[in-house]
C-alpha positions as CSV (number, residue, x, y, z in Angstrom):
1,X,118.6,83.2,35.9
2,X,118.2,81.5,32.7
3,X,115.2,81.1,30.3
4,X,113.8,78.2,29.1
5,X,111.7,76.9,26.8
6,X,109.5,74.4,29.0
7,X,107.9,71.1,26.6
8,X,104.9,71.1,29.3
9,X,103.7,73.3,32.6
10,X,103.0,71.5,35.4
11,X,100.7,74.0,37.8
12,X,100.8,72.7,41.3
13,X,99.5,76.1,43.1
14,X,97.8,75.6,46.3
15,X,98.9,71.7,46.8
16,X,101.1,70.2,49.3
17,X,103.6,67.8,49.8
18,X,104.4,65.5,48.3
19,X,101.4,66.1,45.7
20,X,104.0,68.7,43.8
21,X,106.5,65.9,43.5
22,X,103.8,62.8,42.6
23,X,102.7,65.2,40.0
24,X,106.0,66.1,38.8
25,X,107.0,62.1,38.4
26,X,104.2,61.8,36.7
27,X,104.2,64.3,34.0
28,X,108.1,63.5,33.2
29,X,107.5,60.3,32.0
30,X,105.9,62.1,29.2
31,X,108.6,63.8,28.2
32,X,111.7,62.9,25.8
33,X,115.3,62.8,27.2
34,X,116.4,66.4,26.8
35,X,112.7,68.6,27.5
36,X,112.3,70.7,30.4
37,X,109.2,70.7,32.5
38,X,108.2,73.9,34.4
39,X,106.8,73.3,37.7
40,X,104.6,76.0,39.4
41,X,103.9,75.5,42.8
42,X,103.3,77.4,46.4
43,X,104.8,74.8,48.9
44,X,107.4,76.2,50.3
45,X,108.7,72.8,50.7
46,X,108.7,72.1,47.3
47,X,112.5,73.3,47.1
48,X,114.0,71.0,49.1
49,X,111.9,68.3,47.8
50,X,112.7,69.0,44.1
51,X,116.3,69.1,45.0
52,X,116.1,65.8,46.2
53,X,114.0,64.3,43.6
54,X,116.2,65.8,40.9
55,X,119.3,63.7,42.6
56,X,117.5,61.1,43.8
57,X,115.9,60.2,39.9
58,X,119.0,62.0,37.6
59,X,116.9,64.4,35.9
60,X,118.6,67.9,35.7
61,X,117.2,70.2,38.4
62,X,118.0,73.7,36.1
63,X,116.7,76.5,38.5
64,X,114.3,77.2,40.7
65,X,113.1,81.1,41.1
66,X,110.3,82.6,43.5
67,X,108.2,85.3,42.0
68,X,105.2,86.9,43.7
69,X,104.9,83.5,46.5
70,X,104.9,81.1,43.3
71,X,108.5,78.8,43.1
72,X,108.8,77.6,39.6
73,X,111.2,74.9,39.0
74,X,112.8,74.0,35.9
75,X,113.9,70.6,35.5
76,X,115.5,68.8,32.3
77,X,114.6,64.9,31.5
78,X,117.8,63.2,31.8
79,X,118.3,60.9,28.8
């Protein structure tokens, strides 16, 4: 597991698809090429959604770690 140093937190707790990803698109544009957002969220779906929204839009999915029923996904703005 790495550690990084997230530009913005995204906290998607308690929303479902594909809210988690809407709001993730949406706060990456604010970001510069390079910045990680952190995305906490509770949809267990979120995974495989991330996963293909990281491929889908080039970003750089970095991890994604489960800690006490909260996934938090790191993903780098591709630039």
């Amino acid at each position: 597991m790495g550690e990084y140093e997230p530009a913005s937190v995204l906290d998607c707790e308690g929303l479902q698809c594909p809210l988690p990803v809407v709001k993730t698109a949406q706060a990456m544009r604010q970001l510069e090429p390079g910045q990680v957002l952190e995305l906490k969220a509770t949809d267990p779906g979120v995974e495989p959604d991330m996963k293909a929204w990281a491929s889908r839009t080039g970003n750089e999915l970095l991890e994604i770690r489960q800690e006490q029923g909260v996934y938090h996904v790191f993903i780098k703005k591709a630039g």
